[in-house]
N, C-alpha and C positions, 0 to 999 in steps of 0.2 A: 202824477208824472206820466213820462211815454208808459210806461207798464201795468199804468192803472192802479196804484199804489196810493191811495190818499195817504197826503202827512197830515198828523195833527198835532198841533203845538200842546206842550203841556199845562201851557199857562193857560189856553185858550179855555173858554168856556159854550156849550152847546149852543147853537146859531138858535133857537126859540128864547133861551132866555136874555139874552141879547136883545132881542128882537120885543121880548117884552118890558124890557128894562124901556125900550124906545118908545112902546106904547105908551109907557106910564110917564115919560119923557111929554110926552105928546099933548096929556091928559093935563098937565101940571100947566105949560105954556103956553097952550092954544095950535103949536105946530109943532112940525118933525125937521127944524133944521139945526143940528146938534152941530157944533163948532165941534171941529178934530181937536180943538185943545180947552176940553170943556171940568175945570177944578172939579165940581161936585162927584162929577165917575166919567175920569181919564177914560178907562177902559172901555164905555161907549162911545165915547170921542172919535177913539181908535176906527172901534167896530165901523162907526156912520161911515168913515170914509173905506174902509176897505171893500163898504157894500157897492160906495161909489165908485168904483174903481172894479168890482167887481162886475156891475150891471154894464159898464164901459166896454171892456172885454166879453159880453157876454154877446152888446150888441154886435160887437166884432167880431164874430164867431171864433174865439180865441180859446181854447180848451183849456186853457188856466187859469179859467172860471168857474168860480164854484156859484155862480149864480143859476137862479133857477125861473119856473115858468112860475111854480106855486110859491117863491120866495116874493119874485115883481109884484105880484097878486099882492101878498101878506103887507109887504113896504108902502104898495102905492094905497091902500085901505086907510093909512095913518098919514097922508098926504107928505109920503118922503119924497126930497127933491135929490 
């Protein structure tokens, strides 16, 4: 936020493992385009789109994005769109 305070949700789970839940996502199907409403794990669903939506804002130099240089890096490695 303006103060520099990150919030972090409690349900939420650390952005790597996430990220490797997608790899393995990736591994299984041939790609990384994870449906935001995907049965087997909801909570990647989630995650895919908020990356989308983060990476969105991040091109729009909009600070409340938690998107990064070396996150774009990690994502686009597993051909996420």
């Amino acid at each position: 936020n303006k103060v520099g305070f990150e919030w972090e949700r409690n349900n939420s789970q650390p952005w790597n493992i996430s990220h490797e839940e997608l790899v393995n996502f990736e591994k299984e199907s041939g790609h990384a385009r994870v449906p935001q409403n995907f049965p087997p794990n909801l909570s990647l669903g989630i995650w895919v789109n908020h990356q989308r939506q983060g990476y969105k804002k991040y091109l729009e130099d909009d600070l409340s994005s938690n998107m990064t240089a070396d996150r774009i890096q990690l994502l686009n490695k597993v051909g996420f769109e």
